[in-house]
N, C-alpha and C positions, 0 to 999 in steps of 0.2 A: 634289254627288258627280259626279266621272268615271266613265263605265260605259265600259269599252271588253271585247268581245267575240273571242275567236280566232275567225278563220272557221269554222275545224274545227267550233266551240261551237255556232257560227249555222244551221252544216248540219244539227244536231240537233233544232232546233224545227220542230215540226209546221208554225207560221204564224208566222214570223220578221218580218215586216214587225209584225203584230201584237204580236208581243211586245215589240218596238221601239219602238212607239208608245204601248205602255203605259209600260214602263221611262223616256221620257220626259217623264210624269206627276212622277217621283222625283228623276229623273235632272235635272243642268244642261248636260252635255254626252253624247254616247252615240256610240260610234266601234266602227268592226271593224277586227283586224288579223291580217297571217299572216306564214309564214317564207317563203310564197314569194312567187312576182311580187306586184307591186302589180296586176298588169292583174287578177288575177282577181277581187279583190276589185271593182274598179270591175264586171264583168260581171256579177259577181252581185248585189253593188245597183242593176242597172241592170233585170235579169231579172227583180230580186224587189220592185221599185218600193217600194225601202227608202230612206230620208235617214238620213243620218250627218253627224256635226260632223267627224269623224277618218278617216282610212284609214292606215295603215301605206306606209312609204313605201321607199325603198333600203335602209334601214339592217336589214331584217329586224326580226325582233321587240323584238331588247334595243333599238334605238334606234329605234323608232316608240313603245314603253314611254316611253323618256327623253325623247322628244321631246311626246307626249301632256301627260306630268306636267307636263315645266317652262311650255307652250303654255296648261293649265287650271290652274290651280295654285285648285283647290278643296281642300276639308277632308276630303275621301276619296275615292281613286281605287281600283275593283272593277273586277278580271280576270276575266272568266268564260272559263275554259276548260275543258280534257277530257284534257291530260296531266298527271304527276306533273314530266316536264321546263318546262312550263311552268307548271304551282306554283313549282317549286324559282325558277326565273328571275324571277317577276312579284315573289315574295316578296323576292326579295334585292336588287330596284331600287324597294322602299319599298310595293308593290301588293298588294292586299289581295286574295285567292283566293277564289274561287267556282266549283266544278263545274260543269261545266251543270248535272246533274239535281239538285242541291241549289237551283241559283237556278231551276228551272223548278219543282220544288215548292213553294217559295219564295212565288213570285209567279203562280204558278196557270198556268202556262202546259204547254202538251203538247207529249210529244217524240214525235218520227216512229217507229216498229220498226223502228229498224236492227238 
């Protein structure tokens, strides 16, 4: 399986490196992506001494999406996000949806009190 995370998603975990390194157990590749800059994502796996196989790149999200899939081409690729816009888009380029708070019950993991 492909895990790729929306930043937004990752901001929600109480202990995101943790839950990264579990998801990894499962997972054969595990990546973050956003609609903005690339730089931020590097900053924050840098601050939160997170590894990723993926980060999002120029193309924004539908083609860091497109580029993920055809890059892993395993037998199931899960989005976890936290919009109803980014449902709508992971679903319609073949990616299969997950909430955050559905994968963090999921997988036992805690989200922070936003």
């Amino acid at each position: 399986m492909t895990l790729l995370f929306q930043l937004a998603a990752i901001r929600w975990l109480e202990h995101p490196s943790a839950a990264l390194d579990d998801a990894r157990g499962w997972s054969e590749h595990i990546g973050i992506v956003t609609d903005g800059p690339p730089e931020t994502i590097s900053a924050y796996v840098a601050d939160n001494h997170i590894t990723v196989d993926f980060t999002s790149g120029e193309g924004g999200l539908a083609g860091s999406l497109a580029v993920a899939r055809q890059r892993f081409p395993t037998d199931r690729h899960v989005f976890v996000g936290v919009s109803e816009e980014a449902k709508r888009l992971t679903q319609s380029l073949g990616w299969e949806y997950l909430d955050v708070a559905d994968a963090a019950a999921d997988a036992g993991w805690q989200l922070t009190d936003r």
